[in-house]
N, C-alpha and C positions, 0 to 999 in steps of 0.2 A: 200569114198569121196575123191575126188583130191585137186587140187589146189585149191585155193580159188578165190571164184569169186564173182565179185560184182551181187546184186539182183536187177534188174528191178523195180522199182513197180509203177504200175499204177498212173497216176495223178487225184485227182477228186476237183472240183473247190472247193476252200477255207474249206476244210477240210485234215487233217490226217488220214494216212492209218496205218492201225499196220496188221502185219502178227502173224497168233495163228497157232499151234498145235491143230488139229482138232482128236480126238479121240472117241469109245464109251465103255460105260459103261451102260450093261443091254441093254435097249434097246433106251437110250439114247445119246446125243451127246454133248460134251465137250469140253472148248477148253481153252487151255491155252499161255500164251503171246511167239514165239518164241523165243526173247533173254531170254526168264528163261528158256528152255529146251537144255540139255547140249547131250543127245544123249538120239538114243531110242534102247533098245538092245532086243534079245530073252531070252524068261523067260527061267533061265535055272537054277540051281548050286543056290539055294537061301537056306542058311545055318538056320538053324531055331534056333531062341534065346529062353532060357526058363524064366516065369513067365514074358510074355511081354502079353501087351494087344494084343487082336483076332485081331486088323487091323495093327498090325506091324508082318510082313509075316517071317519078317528074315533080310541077311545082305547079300548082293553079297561083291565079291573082283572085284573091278574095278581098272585094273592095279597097285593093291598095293593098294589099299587104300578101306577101309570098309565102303561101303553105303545100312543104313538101307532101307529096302523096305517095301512101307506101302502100303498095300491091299486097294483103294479109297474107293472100294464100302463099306466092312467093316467102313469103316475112317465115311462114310456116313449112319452108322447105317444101312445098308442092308447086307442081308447072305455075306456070305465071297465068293471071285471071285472063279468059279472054272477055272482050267486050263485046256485051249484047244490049237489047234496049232495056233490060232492068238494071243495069249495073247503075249504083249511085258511087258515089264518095261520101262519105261518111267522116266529118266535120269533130276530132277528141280536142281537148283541152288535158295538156299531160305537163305535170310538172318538173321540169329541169333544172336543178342547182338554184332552189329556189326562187325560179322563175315559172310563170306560165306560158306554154310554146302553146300552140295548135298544130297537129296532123293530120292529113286526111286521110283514109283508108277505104281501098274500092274492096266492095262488099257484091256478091252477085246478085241480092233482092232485099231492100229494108221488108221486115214483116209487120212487128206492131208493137207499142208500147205497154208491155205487159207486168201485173203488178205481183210481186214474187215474195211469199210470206217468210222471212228466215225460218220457221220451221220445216220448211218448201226448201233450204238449199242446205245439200251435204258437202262433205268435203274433197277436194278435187283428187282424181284416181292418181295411185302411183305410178299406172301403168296401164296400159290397152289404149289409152286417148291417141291420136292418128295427129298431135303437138307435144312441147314439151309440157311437161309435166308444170313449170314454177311461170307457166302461161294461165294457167286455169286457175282462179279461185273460187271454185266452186261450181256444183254442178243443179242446178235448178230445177224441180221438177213439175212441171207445167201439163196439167190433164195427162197423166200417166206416160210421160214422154221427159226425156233429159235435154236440158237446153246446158251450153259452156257457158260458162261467166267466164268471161274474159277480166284478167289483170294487166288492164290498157297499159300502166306504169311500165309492169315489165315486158310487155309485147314490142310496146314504142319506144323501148329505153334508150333513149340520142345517145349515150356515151359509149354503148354495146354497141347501134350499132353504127357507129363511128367504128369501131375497133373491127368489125366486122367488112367495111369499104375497105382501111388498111390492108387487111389482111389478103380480098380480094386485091387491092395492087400489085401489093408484092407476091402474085399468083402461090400464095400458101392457101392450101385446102380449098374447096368450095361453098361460096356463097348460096 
């Protein structure tokens, strides 16, 4: 990436556009806000931590600095991603007790940076989505096709799933 350049974005009468990170997972598509994604890198060198729950993969070194990487699909109670040559990591900035952390999230294919009119997004189902429910903030509708909005805050929530490793120790229920 070079200089920086300012972004274009379309005008649509009295509404807001927000641009998302468009990704899949399985054989779904997903999309999260681009000012919370800080870069998307190749899955490579993922160090593996032990006694951590099955959806936290490990910990890259991104220029010095240790960011755990959580498997989504795992995160979303499905098998664990396997790794092929499209798999990225996917680079959030999520805010913790008034901090900003970084996590990475391996994704099975980044797609494209697509620009999503709020008149364009409804409100997330109460039911049928193959996640929980208070994962989704909205559902986007992109050339007659539904894209997730992911609510990264509560997907990556360190303090849940802190309580969620716990839980795995002390072999109560499954992670």
């Amino acid at each position: 990436m070079g200089a920086s350049q300012a972004i274009e974005r379309p005008v649509y009468a009295g509404t807001e556009t927000q641009q998302y990170l468009t990704f899949s997972l399985s054989d779904e598509m997903f999309a999260v806000g681009i000012q919370r994604v800080r870069e998307i890198i190749e899955y490579s060198n993922v160090t593996t931590v032990p006694m951590m729950p099955r959806f936290v993969r490990g910990v890259i070194n991104l220029r010095g600095s240790v960011v755990p990487v959580i498997d989504l699909a795992a995160r979303f109670g499905r098998e664990a991603s396997s790794i092929h040559r499209r798999t990225c990591i996917v680079v959030i900035e999520i805010e913790n007790d008034g901090l900003e952390q970084e996590l990475g999230v391996i994704v099975d294919a980044v797609s494209e940076v697509l620009d999503i009119p709020e008149r364009e997004i409804e409100a997330a189902p109460s039911f049928g989505a193959r996640i929980r429910a208070d994962f989704i903030s909205g559902m986007g509708k992109v050339d007659g096709r539904f894209v997730i909005l992911l609510d990264v805050d509560r997907v990556l929530a360190v303090e849940e799933m802190a309580g969620l490793a716990k839980l795995a120790d002390s072999g109560v229920g499954s992670v």
